[in-house]
GUFIGU-688144 format. One line per 3 residues: number of its first residue (from 1); for each residue z, y, x of C-alpha. Coordinates in pm, 1 decimal, decimal comma. Layout:
! GUFIGU-688144
NUM) Z:Y:X | ...
This chain:
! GUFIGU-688144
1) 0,0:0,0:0,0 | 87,6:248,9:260,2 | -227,5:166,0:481,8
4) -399,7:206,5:107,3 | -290,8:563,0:68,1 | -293,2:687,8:440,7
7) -681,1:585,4:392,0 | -777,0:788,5:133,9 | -539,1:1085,4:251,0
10) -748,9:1076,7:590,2 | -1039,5:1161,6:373,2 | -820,7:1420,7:174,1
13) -903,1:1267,2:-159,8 | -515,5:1261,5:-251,2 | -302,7:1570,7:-297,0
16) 36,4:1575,9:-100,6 | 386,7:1714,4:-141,0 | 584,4:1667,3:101,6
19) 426,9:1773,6:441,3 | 168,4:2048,6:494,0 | -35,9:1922,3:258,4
22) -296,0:2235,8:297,0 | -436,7:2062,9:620,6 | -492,8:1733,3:387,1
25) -646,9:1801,6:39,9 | -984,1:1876,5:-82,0 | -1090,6:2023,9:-370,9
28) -993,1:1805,5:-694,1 | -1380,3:1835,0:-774,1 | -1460,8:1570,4:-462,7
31) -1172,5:1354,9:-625,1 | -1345,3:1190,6:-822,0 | -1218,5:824,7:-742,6
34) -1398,9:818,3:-423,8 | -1149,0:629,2:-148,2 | -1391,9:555,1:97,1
37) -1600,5:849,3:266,5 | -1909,9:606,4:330,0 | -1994,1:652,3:-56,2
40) -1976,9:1057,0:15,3 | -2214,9:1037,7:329,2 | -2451,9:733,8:248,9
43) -2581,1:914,6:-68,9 | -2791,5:1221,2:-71,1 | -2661,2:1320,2:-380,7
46) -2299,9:1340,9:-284,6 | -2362,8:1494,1:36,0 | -2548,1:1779,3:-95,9
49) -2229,9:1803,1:-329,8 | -1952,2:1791,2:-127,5 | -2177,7:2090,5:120,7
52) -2231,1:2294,6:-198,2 | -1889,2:2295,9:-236,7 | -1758,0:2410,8:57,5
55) -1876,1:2709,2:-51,7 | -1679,2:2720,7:-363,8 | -1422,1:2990,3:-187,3
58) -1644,8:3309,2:-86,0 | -1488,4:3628,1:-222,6 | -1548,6:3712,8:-562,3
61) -1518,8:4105,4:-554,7 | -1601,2:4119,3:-968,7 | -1298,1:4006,3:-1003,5
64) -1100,1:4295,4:-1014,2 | -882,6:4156,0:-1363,1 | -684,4:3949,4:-1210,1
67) -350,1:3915,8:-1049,6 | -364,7:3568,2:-902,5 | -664,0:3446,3:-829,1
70) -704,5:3396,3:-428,8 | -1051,0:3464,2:-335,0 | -1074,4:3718,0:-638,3
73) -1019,5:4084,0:-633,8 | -654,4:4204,9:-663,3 | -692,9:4456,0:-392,2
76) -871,2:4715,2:-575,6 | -571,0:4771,3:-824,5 | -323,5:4671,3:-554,3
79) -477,2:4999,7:-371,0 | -502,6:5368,4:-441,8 | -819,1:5277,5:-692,9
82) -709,6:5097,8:-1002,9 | -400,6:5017,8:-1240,7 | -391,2:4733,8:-1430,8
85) -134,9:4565,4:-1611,2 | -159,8:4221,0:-1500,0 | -67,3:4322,5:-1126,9
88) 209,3:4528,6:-1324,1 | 334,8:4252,6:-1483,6 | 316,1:4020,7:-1152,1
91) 521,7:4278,4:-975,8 | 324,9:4413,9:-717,9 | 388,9:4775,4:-755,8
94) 740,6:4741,6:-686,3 | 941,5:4523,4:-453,0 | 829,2:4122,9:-452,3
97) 906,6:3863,3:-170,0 | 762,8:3522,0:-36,5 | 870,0:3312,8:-288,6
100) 679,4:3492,5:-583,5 | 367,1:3590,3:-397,7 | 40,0:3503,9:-552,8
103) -286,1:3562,0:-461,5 | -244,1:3411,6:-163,4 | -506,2:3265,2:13,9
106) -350,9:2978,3:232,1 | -350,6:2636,0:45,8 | -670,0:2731,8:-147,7
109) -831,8:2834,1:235,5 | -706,8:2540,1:415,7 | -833,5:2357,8:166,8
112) -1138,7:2416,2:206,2 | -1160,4:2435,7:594,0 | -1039,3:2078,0:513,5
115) -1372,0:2011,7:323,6 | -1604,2:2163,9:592,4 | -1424,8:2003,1:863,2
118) -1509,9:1672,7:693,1 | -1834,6:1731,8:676,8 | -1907,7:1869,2:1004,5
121) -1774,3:1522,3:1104,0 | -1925,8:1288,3:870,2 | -2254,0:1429,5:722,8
124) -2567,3:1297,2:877,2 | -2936,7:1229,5:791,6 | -3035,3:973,6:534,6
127) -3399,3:890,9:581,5 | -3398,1:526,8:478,7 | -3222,5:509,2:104,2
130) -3411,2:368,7:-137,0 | -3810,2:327,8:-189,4 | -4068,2:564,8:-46,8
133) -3957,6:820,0:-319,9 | -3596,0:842,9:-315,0 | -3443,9:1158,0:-194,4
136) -3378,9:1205,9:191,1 | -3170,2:1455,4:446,6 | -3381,0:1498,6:720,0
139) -3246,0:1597,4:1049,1 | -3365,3:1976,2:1024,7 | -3184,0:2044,9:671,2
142) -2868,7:1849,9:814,0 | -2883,3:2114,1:1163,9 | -2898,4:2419,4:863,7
145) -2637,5:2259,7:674,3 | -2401,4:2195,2:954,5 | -2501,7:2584,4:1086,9
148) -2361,1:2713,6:755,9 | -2085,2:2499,3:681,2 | -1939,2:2619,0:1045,0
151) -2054,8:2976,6:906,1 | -1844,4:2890,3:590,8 | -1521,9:2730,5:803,2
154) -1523,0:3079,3:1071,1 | -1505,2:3331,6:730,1 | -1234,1:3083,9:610,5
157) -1039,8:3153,8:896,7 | -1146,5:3508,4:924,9 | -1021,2:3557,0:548,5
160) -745,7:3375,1:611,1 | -643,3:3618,9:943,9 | -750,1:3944,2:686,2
163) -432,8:3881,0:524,5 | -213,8:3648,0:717,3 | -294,0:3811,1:1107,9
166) -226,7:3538,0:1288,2 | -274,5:3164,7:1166,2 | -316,8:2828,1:1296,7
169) -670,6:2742,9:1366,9 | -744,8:2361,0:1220,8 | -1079,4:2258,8:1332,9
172) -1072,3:1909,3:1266,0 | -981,1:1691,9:938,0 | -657,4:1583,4:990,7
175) -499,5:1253,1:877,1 | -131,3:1130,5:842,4 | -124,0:1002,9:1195,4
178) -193,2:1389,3:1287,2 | 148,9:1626,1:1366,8 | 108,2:1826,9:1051,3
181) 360,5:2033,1:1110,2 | 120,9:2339,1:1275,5 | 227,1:2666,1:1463,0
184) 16,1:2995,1:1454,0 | -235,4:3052,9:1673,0 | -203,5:3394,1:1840,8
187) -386,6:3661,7:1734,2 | -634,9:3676,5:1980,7 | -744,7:3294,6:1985,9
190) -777,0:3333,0:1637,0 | -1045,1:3632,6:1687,3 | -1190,9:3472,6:1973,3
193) -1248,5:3142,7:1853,6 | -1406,3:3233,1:1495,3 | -1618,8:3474,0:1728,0
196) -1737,9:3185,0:1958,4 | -1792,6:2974,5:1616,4 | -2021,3:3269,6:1441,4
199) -2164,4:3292,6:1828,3 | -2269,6:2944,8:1803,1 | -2364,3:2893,0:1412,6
202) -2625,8:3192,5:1374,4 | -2844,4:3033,9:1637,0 | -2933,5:2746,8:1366,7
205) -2896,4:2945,6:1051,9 | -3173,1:3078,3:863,2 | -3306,6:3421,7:990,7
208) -3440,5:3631,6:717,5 | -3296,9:3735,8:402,7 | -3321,9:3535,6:93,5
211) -3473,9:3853,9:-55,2 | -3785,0:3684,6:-291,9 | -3639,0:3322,7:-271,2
214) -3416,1:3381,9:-593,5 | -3222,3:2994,0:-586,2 | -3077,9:3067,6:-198,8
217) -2973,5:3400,0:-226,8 | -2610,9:3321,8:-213,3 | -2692,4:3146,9:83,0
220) -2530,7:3309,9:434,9 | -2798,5:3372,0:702,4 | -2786,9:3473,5:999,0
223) -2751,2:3836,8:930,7 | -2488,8:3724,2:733,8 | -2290,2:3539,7:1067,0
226) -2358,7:3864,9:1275,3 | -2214,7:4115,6:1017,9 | -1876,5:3882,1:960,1
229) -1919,9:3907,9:1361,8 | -1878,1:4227,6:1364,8 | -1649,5:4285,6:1082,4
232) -1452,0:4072,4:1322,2 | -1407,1:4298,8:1597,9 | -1345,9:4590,0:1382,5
235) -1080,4:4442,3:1269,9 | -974,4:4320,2:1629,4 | -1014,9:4686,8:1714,6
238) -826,1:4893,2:1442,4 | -400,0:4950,9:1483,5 | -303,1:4703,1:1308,7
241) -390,6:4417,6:1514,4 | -450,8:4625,7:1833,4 | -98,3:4685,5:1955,0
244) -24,3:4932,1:1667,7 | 234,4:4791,9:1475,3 | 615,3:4743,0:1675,0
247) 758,3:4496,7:1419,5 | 444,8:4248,8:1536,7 | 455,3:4318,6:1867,5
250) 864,7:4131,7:1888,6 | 664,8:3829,3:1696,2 | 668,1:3476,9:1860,7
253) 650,2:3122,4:1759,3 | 980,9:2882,8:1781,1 | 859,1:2844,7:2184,0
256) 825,6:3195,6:2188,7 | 498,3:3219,5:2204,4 | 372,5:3582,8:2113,1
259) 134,0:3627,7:1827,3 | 45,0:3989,9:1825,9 | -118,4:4160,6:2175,1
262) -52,9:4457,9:2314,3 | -309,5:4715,5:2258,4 | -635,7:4671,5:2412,7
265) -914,8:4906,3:2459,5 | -1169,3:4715,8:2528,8 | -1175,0:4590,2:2171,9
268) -1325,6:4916,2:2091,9 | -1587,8:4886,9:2267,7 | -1651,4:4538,0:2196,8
271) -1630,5:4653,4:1779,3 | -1904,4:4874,6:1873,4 | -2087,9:4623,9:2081,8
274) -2077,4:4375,0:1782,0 | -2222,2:4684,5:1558,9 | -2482,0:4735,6:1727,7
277) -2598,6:4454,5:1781,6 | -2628,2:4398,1:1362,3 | -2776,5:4713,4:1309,4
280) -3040,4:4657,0:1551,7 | -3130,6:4292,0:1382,8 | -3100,5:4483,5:1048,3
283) -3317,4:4737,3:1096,3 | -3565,3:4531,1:1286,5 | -3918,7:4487,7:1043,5
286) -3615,3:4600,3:767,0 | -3459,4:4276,0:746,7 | -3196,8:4541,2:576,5
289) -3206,7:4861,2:427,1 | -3028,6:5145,0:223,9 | -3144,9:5098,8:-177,7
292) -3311,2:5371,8:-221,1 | -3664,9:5324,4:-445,4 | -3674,3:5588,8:-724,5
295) -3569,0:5896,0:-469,5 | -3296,8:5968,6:-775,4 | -2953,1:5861,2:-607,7
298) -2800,2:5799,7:-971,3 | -3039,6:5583,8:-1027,8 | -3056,9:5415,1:-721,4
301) -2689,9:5382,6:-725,3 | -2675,6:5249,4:-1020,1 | -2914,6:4966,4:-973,7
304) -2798,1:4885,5:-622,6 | -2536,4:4677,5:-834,7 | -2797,2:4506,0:-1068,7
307) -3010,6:4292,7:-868,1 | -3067,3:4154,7:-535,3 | -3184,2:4355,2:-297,8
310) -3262,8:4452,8:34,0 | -2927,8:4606,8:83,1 | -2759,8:4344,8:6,9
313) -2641,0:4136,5:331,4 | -2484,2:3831,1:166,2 | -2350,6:3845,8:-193,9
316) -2225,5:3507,7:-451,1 | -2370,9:3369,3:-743,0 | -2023,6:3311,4:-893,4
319) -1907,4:3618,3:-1018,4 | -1618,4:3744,1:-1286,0 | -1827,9:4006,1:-1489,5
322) -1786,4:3831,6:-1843,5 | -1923,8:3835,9:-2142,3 | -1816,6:4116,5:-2390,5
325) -1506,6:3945,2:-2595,8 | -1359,5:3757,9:-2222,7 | -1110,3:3891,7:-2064,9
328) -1292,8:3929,4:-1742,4 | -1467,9:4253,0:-1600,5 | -1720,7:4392,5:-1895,6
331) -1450,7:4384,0:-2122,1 | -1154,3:4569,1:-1944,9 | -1430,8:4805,8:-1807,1
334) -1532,8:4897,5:-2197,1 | -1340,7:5140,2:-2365,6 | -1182,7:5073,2:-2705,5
337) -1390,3:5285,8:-2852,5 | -1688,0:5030,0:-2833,4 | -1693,4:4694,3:-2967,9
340) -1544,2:4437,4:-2799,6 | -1358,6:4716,4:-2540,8 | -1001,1:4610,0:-2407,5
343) -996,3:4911,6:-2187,8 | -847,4:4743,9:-1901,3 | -937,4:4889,1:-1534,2
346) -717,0:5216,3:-1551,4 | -880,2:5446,4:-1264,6 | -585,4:5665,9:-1082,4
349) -644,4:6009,8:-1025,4 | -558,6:6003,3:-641,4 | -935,4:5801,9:-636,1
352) -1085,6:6034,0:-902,3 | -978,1:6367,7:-729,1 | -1122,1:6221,0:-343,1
355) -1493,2:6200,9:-489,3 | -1673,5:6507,3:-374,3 | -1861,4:6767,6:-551,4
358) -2266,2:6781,4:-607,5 | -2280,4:7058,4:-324,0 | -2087,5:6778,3:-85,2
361) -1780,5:6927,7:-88,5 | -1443,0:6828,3:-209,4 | -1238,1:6965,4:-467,3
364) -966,6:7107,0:-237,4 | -998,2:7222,3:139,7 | -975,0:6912,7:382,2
367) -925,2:6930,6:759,8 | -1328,6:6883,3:790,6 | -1488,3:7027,0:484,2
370) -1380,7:7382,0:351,5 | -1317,6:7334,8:-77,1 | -1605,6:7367,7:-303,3
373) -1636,0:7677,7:-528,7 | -1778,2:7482,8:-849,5 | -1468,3:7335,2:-872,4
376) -1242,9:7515,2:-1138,1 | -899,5:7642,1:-1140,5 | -833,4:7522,1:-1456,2
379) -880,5:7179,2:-1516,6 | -813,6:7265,5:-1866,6 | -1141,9:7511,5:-1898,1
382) -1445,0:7318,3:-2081,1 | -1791,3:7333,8:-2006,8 | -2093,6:7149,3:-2104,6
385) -2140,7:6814,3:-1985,2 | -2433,4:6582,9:-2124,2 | -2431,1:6776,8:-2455,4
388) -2066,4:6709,3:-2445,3 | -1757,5:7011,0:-2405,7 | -1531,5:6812,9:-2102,0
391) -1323,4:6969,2:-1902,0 | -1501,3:7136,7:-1599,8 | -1361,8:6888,2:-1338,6
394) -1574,2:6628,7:-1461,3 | -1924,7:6881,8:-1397,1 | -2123,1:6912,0:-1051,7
397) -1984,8:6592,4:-915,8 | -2135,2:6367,7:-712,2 | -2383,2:6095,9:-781,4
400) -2146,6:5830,5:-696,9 | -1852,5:5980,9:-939,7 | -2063,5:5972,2:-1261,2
403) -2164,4:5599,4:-1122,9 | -1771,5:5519,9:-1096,4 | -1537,3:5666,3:-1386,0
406) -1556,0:5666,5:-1746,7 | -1421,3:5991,9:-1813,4 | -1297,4:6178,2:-2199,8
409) -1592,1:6310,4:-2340,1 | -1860,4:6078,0:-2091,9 | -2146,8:5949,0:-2320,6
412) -2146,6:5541,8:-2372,1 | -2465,0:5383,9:-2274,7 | -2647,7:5244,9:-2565,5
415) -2386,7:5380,7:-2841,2 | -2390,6:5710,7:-2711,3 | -2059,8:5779,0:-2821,3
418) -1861,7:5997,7:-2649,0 | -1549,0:5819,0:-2537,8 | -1189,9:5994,8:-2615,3
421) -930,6:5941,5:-2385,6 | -709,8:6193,2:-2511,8 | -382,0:6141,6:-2807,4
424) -589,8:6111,0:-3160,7 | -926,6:5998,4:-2962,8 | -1146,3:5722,3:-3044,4
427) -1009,7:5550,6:-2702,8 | -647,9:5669,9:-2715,4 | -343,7:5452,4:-2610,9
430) -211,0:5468,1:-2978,4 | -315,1:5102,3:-2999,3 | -8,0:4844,2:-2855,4
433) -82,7:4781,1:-2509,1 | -381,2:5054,3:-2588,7 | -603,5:5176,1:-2262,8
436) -610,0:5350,6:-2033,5 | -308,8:5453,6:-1884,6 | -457,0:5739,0:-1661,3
439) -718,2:5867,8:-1905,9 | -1006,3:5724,8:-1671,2 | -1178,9:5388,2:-1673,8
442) -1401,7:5143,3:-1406,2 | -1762,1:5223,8:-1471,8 | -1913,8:5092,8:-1149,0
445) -2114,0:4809,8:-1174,6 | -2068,6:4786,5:-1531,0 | -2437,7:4672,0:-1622,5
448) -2558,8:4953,8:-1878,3 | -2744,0:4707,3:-2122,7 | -2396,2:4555,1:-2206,1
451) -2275,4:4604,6:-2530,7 | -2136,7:4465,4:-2867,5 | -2331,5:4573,9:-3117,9
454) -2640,5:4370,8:-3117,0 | -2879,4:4677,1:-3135,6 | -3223,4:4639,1:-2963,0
457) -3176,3:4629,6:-2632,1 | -2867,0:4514,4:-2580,0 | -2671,1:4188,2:-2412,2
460) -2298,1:4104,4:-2472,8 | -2380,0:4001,6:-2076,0 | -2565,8:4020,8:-1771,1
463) -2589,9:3845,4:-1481,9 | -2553,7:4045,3:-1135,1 | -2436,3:3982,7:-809,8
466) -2128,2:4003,3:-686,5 | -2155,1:4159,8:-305,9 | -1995,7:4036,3:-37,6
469) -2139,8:4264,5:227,8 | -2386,8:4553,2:201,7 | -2514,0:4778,8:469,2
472) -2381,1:5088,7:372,0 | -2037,6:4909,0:461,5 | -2157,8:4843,7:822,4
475) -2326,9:5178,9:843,9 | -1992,5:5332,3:777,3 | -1779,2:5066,6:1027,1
478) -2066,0:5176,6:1359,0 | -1975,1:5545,4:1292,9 | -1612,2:5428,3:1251,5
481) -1595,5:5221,1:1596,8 | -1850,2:5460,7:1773,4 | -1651,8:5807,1:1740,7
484) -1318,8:5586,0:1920,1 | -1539,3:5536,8:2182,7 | -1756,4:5819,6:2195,8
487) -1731,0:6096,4:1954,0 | -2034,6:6298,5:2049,7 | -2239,2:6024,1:2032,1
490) -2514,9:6173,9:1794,1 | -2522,9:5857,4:1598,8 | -2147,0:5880,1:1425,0
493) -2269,7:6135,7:1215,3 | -2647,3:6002,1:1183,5 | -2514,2:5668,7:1018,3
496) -2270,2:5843,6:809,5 | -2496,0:6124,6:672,7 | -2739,4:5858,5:588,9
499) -2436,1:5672,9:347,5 | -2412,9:6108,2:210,5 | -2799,2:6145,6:154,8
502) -2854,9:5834,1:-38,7 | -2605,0:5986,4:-272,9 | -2738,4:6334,7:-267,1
505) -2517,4:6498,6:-59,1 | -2583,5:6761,6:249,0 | -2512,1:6617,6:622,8
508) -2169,0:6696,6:673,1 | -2257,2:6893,5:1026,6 | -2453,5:7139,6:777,1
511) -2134,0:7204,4:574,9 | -1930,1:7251,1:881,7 | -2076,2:7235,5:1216,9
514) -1726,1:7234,9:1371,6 | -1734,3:6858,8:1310,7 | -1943,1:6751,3:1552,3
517) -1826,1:6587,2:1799,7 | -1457,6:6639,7:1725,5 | -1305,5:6261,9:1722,4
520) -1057,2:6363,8:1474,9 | -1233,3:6536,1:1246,4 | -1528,5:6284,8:1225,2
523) -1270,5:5993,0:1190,0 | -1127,4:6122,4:872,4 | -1452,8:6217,7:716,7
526) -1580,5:5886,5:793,8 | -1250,8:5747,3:633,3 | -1325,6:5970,2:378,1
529) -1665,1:5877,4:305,0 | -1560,3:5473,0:286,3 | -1274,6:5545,7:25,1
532) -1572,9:5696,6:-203,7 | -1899,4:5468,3:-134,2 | -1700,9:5128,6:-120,5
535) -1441,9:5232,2:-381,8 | -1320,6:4943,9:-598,8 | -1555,7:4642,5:-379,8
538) -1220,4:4523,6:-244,0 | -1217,6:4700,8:120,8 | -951,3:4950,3:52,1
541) -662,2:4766,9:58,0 | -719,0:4616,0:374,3 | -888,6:4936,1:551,9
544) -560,2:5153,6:494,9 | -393,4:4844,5:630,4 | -585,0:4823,1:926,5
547) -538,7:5187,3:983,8 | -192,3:5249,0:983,9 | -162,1:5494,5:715,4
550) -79,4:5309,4:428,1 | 268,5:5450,3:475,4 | 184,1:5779,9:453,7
553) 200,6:6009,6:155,9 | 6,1:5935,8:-138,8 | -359,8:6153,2:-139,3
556) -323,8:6049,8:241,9 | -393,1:5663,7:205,2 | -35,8:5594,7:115,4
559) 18,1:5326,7:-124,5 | 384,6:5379,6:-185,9 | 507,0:5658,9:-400,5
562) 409,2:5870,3:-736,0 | 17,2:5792,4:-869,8 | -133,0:6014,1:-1114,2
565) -363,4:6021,9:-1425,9 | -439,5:6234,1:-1726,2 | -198,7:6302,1:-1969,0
568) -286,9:6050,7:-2239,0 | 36,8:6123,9:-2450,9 | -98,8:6480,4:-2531,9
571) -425,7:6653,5:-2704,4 | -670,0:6859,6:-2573,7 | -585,0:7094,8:-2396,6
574) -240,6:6925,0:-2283,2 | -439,9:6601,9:-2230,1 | -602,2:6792,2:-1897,9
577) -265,9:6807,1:-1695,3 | -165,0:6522,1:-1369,4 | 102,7:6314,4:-1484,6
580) 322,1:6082,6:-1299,5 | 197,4:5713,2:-1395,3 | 416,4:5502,2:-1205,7
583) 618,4:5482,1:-865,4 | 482,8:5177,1:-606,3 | 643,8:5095,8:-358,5
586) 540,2:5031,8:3,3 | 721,4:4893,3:254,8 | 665,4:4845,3:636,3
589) 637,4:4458,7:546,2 | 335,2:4513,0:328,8 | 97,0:4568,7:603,2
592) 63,0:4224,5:600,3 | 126,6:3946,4:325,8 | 404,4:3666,0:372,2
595) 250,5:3349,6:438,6 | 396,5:3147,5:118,6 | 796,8:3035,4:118,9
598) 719,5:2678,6:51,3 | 558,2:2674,6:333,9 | 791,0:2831,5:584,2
601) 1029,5:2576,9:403,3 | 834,9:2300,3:498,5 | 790,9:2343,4:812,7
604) 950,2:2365,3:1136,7 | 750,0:2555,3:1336,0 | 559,6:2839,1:1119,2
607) 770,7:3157,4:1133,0 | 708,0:3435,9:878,5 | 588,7:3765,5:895,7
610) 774,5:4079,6:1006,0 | 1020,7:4155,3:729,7 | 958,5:3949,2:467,7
């Protein structure tokens, strides 16, 4: 019996509970009964199942309504973006501890590291099953296969180190004959083996976008390898894993190992390297490029989010967007007023007020850009908006804020109603557990042929994708790296103007030539610029991180303190006024997550992270 069960554990078809039983499950998909892995890798069929599946775990960034779900996205209203009341109810505005965390990423990761490691070591090509027509795995698609899967296992680990920092590498399927009882690797290994794996991967994976072949879009290529790459290094780079954080820095294993280094320059430079290297393979016969096809940056920034496109660097077919009546994205992002609207992605002010105006200015004087005159000093004044009196802080925006946040008094696509947000609207919070809380709503990516009524020309859903990585990101992260390294370097503004003219906006050197070349000035409008064009994708909770500053005040990346909306209690003109939503709280401890209490409990030789 126990030879019985240690057989099919080796091939991680049984779940476990008392060891680390992360290192020894698969998903319950691949448990189907199967005991002996022959059956798995003798049969086309099941091969090509178990490698689809390792891909089950790629970041679904639609998922913004949710509060546990571990390759979802939680960050966005566990950042300065988005309230919701499912990560209000699951505690993580206020004070929460190791034993109650959830979306966590560790058993569901190791999981499937488990599942690629399996197949790195069992799959192989079947040429001679059946007849002259039965299906076959020719050497060639098993080399791609392999390439990816060891794509797939690097961005598990690299996932894994996004929220952990230092974690032990498993590269191997392990058995019960294995010590499962595994330390943490130190930081650096960590970055410099999934490096070497991405390194070694690309070189076999396939070269040029999936743009026109629509079933292998979701498929990671190449480009794909090099931008996690250098994602990589950025992170390697940045203060938070570079020597800037003194609680890490005392952090050893039980042999007192260290796990954090001290800080390093040379990462820097090797971010930028990494960069650079992407950008040239992207822009080479535009393997990659900015969407921009109709030369109107609404409209192009709108559609960037519809379809697959040449932007697009690696995205997932799985994706959380809904249909109208689910409790999933469409639905919380359509007001009440519509049918079918819960109302349910509650936009905070603090993101609202950081989106510039139409002459590329912000609303109040920065330490890079002077404050724009069309903004009013009333919020409470009206104007004319769309055919539509709204208060004059909603006119002369930006592209990309009309693209972003339902607003009172926007226009809803199809309906054309004009959405209320205010006490007696059609939208106010009158109804029990009524929306929103900070009189502003999630419009981005909210496909504009969604809707409830059933009128010509409308779908109660639509498929899009949901992006992984997009080259505006990587645009952003050169100019980012570059200006630590060399701030005059013409190109820190030339890839970050190109992110500000795709939305319409004047080169920021134009609007104040004193920010050339001035490393501090440059690295806060570049900060500046990624709060607004990746808002709500899932980035900002972990780029505020990586900075250092999510202690600071709120309005300066701080995620602890007072955030802000409208005041839905009151009518117009009362409505227009910032009120206090809620406190969070943020605590040195939160830089990084805790690695889950079970198991710390479970083991003897995983220690936890600074202060939790």
């Amino acid at each position: 019996m126990k030879q019985k069960i240690a057989k099919i554990l080796s091939f991680g078809l049984l779940a476990c509970t008392a060891w680390s039983c992360s290192f020894l499950d698969v998903s319950d998909e691949l448990a189907g009964g199967i005991s002996d892995i022959s059956q798995v890798f003798s049969n086309v069929d099941r091969t090509k199942k178990w490698y689809s599946q390792v891909f089950n775990n790629r970041p679904d960034y639609s998922a913004v309504f949710v509060s546990s779900s571990p390759m979802g996205n939680p960050w966005t209203s566990m950042a300065d973006e988005v309230y919701t009341r499912e990560m209000d109810k699951a505690g993580k505005y206020v004070e929460w501890n190791s034993a109650n965390t959830n979306s966590s990423r560790w058993t569901t990761l190791y999981e499937s590291i488990r599942q690629a490691n399996i197949f790195l070591e069992q799959a192989h090509p079947i040429v001679d099953e059946g007849g002259p027509d039965a299906d076959r795995l020719t050497e060639d698609e098993i080399k791609l296969y392999k390439a990816n899967v060891r794509f797939m296992r690097a961005a598990y680990h690299y996932y894994l180190m996004e929220l952990f920092g230092p974690i032990p590498i498993v590269d191997h399927s392990m058995t019960l004959e294995d010590d499962l009882d595994l330390p943490r690797n130190s930081l650096d290994e960590v970055i410099n083996w999934i490096d070497s794996e991405l390194a070694a991967c690309m070189q076999e994976m396939y070269q040029e976008p999936y743009h026109d072949q629509e079933n292998m879009r979701a498929v990671p290529t190449k480009g794909a390898a090099m931008a996690l790459r250098a994602k990589l290094w950025v992170y390697a780079a940045s203060p938070l894993f570079n020597g800037g954080w003194p609680e890490a820095l005392t952090l050893t294993n039980t042999d007192g190992k260290r796990l954090f280094p001290d800080r390093d320059e040379s990462k820097l430079q090797t971010a930028v390297d990494r960069l650079r290297e992407f950008l040239d393979y992207a822009e080479q016969n535009n393997r990659y490029s900015l969407y921009e096809k109709t030369g109107d940056p609404a409209t192009d920034l709108y559609n960037l989010f519809q379809e697959y496109n040449e932007e697009i660097i690696w995205a997932t077919s799985t994706s959380s967007w809904g249909s109208l009546g689910s409790l999933q994205f469409d639905t919380m992002a359509t007001p009440r007023c519509e049918p079918q609207g819960q109302g349910g992605l509650h936009v905070l002010q603090e993101l609202v007020d950081d989106f510039y105006m139409k002459d590329g200015l912000p609303i109040k004087e920065t330490s890079f850009l002077p404050k724009s005159d069309l903004y009013p000093d009333n919020e409470a004044e009206m104007g004319t908006y769309n055919g539509v009196q709204v208060s004059k802080m909603y006119i002369d925006r930006e592209p990309r804020f009309y693209n972003t946040i339902t607003f009172s008094g926007m226009k809803w696509h199809i309906s054309n109603n004009e959405v209320q947000f205010y006490k007696g609207g059609n939208s106010d919070n009158s109804v029990a557990d009524g929306a929103p809380r900070t009189g502003y709503l999630l419009y981005k990516r909210m496909n504009r042929t969604v809707h409830g009524s059933g009128v010509s020309g409308s779908v109660t859903s639509k498929y899009r994708p949901s992006i992984i990585f997009r080259l505006a990101e990587f645009y952003l992260l050169y100019a980012e790296m570059l200006n630590e390294v060399d701030p005059g370097n013409s190109d820190v503004l030339k890839y970050v103007n190109l992110v500000r003219r795709r939305a319409g906006l004047e080169d920021l050197e134009v609007l104040n030539d004193a920010i050339k070349g001035n490393q501090e000035l440059q690295r806060e409008a570049i900060r500046r610029e990624s709060r607004i064009e990746l808002a709500t994708e899932g980035q900002r909770y972990f780029d505020v991180r990586r900075w250092m500053i999510a202690d600071k005040a709120v309005g300066e990346g701080g995620q602890g303190g007072d955030f802000t909306g409208m005041n839905v209690d009151q009518p117009q003109p009362g409505y227009y006024t910032r009120t206090k939503l809620q406190t969070r709280v943020f605590k040195n401890k939160n830089y990084l997550f805790p690695i889950p209490l079970d198991e710390i409990k479970r083991s003897k030789v995983l220690v936890q992270n600074p202060g939790w």
